[in-house]
MARZAMI-528376 format. One record per residue (C-alpha): x, y, z. Coordinates in steps of 0.02 Angstrom, whole numbers, padded with zeros to 5 digits, always signed. Layout:
% MARZAMI-528376
XYZ
...
END
This chain:
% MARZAMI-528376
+00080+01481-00103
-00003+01364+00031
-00177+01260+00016
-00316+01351+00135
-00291+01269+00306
-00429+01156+00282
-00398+01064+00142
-00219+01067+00226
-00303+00980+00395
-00378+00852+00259
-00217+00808+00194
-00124+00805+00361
-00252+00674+00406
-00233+00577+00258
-00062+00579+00306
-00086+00464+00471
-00157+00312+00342
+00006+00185+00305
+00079+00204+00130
+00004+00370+00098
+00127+00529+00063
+00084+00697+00042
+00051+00712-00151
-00079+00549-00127
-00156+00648+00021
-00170+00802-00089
-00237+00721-00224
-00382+00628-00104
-00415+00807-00021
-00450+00857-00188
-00551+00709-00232
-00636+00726-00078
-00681+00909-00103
-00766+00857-00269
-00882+00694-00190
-01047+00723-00158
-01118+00819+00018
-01198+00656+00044
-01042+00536+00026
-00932+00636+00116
-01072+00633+00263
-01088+00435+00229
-00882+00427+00228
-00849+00530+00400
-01005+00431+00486
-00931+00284+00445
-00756+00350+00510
-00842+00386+00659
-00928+00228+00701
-00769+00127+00650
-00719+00125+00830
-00879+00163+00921
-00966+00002+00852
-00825-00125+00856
-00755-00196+01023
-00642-00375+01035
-00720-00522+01062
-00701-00549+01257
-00632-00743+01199
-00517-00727+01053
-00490-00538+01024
-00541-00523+00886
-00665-00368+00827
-00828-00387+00805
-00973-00296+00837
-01042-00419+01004
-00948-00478+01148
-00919-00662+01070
-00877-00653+00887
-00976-00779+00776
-00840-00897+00764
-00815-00924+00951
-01003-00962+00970
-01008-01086+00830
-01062-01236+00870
-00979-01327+00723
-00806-01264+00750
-00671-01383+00810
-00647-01324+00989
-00496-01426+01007
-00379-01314+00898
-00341-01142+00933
-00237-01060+00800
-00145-00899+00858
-00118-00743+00723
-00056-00580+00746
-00199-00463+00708
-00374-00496+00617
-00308-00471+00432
-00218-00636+00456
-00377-00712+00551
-00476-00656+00381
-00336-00733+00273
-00332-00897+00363
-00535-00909+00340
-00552-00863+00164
-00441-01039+00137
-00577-01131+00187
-00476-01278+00259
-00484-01245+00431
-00603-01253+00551
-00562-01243+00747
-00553-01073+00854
-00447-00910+00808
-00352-00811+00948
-00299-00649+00885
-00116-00580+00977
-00161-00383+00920
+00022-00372+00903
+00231-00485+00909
+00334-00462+01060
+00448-00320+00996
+00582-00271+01124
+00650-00152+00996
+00469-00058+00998
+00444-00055+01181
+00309-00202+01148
+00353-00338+01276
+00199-00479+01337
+00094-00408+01434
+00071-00259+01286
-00025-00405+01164
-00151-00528+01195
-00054-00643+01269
-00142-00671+01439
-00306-00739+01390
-00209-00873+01273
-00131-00927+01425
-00307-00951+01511
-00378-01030+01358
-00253-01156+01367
-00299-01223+01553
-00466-01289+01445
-00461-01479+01450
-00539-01481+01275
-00370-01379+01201
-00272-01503+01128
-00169-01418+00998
-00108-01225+00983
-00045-01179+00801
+00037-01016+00828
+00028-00963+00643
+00117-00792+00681
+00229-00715+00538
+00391-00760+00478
+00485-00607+00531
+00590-00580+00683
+00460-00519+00805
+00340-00653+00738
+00467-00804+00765
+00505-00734+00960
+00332-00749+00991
+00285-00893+00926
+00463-00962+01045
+00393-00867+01192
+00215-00942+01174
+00292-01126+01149
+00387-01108+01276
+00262-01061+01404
+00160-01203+01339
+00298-01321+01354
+00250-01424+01517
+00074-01431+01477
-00024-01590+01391
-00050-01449+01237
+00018-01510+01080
+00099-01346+00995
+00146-01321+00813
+00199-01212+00716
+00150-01172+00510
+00247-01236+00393
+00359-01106+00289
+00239-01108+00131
+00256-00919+00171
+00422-00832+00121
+00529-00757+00261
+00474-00568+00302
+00309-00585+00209
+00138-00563+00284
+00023-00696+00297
-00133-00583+00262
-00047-00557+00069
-00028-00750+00053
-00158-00829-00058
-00267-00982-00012
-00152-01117-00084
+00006-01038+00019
-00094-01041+00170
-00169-01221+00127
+00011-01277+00108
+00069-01207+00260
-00075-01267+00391
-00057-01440+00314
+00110-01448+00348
+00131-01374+00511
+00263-01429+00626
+00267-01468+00825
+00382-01348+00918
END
């Protein structure tokens, strides 16, 4: 015997979320089906406006909800260091150690040949134009330790090679294959202290 289709549509779109299989989906169809009229009108509008109020700050790329995200218009940041992550968990992680305090640029994604992902798919280009700024004077590309993460962080060193930009690299406070947005803040203290120059 089969669900009605649309609790089935419910869980087939619970499905799309990472890490959730089909008896988790049932079980938040079901949940779902139980919440009040009013949450599940507060949940979907929410859905909805997830994409329709966010955009990627036209500087760093990272999302926000105005052109220039609040960090890039800071007057107090250190606008000599640009650190380069892969995606705006790690941006978050990085903050919420509190020890550093120059500019963010956010790659939306690793050079993955594997995956079809090659430069020009990530936010590689604007990086490159940040870096013609006189006031750069240090890149830390703070990308993860996995494959994809070391080749980009060697493809982004090695454009920057012939330029007056000092580039490093974080130290390995984080363990091979991990993510840096499930390190906690003394990892990621460790590892931005004791960053390396490629």
């Amino acid at each position: 015997m089969q669900y009605p289709k649309p609790i089935l549509d419910l869980v087939s779109s619970y499905m799309k979320l990472p890490g959730i299989g089909k008896k988790t989906a049932i079980r938040l169809a079901f949940h779902t089906l139980k919440m009040k009229d009013k949450d599940i009108e507060e949940f979907s509008a929410s859905l909805i406006n997830l994409k329709k109020n966010l955009c990627r700050c036209t500087i760093c790329g990272r999302l926000n909800e105005k052109q220039v995200c609040d960090i890039c218009s800071d007057p107090n940041r250190d606008n000599s260091l640009i650190c380069v992550v892969e995606s705006d968990q790690d941006l978050i992680a990085m903050e919420n150690m509190e020890g550093y305090n120059g500019l963010y640029h956010v790659l939306n994604g690793v050079i993955s040949p594997m995956n079809g992902v090659g430069p020009a798919d990530i936010n590689l280009k604007s990086l490159f134009n940040r870096a013609k700024n006189l006031e750069i004077k240090e890149i830390i590309l703070a990308t993860n330790s996995s494959p994809e993460g070391e080749g980009t962080a060697s493809f982004i060193s090695k454009i920057l090679k012939n330029t007056d930009i000092k580039v490093t690299r974080i130290a390995q406070g984080i363990s091979f294959g991990s993510d840096i947005e499930y390190a906690d803040e003394v990892t990621l203290s460790r590892a931005i202290s004791g960053r390396f120059e490629l």
